[in-house]
TILOSE-41555 format. One line per 2 residues: their letters; for each residue x, y negated, z of C-alpha. Coordinates in Angstrom, 1 decimal. Example, Ala and Ser with C-alpha at 12.3 -4.5 7.8 and 13.67 -1.06 7.14 Angstrom:
as = 12.3,4.5,7.8  13.7,1.1,7.1
//
This chain:
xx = 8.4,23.3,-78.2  10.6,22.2,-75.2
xx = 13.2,25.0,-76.1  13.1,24.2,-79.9
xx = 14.0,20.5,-78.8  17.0,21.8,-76.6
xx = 18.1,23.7,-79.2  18.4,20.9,-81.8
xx = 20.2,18.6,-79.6  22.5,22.0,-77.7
xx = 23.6,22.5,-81.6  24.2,18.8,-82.4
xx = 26.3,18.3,-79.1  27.9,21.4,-79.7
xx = 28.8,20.4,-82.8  30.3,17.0,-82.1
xx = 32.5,19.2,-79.5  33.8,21.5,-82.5
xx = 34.8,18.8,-84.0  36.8,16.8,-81.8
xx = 38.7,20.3,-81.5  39.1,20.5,-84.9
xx = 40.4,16.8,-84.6  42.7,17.6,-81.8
xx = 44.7,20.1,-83.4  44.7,19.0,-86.7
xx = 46.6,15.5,-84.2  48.7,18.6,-82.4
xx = 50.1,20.3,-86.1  50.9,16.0,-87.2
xx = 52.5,15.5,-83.9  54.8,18.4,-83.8
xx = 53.7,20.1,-80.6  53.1,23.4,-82.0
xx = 56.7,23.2,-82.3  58.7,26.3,-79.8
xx = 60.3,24.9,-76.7  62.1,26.9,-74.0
xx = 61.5,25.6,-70.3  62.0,27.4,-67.2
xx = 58.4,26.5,-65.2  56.7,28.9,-67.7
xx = 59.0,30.6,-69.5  56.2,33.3,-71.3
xx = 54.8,29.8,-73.1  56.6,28.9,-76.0
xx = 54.5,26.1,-77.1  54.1,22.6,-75.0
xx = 50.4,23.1,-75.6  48.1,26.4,-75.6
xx = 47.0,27.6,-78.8  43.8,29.3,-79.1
xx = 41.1,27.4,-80.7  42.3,27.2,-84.8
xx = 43.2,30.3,-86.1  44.4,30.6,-89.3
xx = 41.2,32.4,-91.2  39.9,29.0,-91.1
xx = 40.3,26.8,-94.7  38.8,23.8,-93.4
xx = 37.4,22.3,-90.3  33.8,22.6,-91.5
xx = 34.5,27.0,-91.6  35.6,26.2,-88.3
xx = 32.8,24.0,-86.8  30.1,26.7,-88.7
xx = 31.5,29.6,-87.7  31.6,28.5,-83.8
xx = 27.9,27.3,-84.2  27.2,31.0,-84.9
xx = 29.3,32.4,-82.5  28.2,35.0,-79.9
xx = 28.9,34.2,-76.0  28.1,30.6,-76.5
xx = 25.1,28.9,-74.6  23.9,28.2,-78.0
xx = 23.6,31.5,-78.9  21.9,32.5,-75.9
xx = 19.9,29.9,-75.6  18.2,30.6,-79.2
xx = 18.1,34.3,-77.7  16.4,32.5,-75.0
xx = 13.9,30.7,-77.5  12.7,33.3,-79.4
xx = 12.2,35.7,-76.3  9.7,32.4,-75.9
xx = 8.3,32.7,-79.3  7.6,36.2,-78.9
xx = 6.1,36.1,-75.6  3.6,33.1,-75.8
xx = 2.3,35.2,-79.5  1.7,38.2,-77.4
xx = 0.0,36.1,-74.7  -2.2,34.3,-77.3
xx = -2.8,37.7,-78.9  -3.9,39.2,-75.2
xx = -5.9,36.3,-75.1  -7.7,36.8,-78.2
xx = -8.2,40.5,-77.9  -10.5,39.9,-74.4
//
């Protein structure tokens, strides 16, 4: 029960912080800073500002924040691994129980 609990509010935090990405760069594309600039401190970047969390198979933000909810190599994802290990274990326990 503890685990379900973390998993409901690990999925609604994680979804709030989707968001604000989604929020940022949608502020980044208004504000121009996707924009190519040529510097000499790093002269491999040619953006102000590192690009990597919208890519452009996503429509809308709400693809975006699902798709990253679902996502492997997330705590999320592991921690619902985590939760149904849990599940499984505590019916085999109860089952070993009820067998004796």
């Amino acid at each position: 029960m503890l685990s379900f609990i973390g998993i409901k509010n690990l999925e609604r935090e994680y979804s709030r912080f989707l968001e604000w990405i989604a929020v940022i760069e949608k502020l980044r594309e208004i504000l121009g800073l996707y924009q190519e600039i040529n510097i000499n401190k790093f002269p491999d970047d040619k953006y102000l500002l590192p690009k990597r969390f919208i890519e452009s198979k996503f429509s809308s933000s709400e693809k975006f924040i699902s798709y990253g909810l679902k996502k492997k190599g997330t705590l999320l994802y592991y921690f619902k691994a985590l939760h149904y290990t849990y599940i499984i274990l505590s019916i085999l326990i109860l089952l070993s129980i009820l067998w004796m």
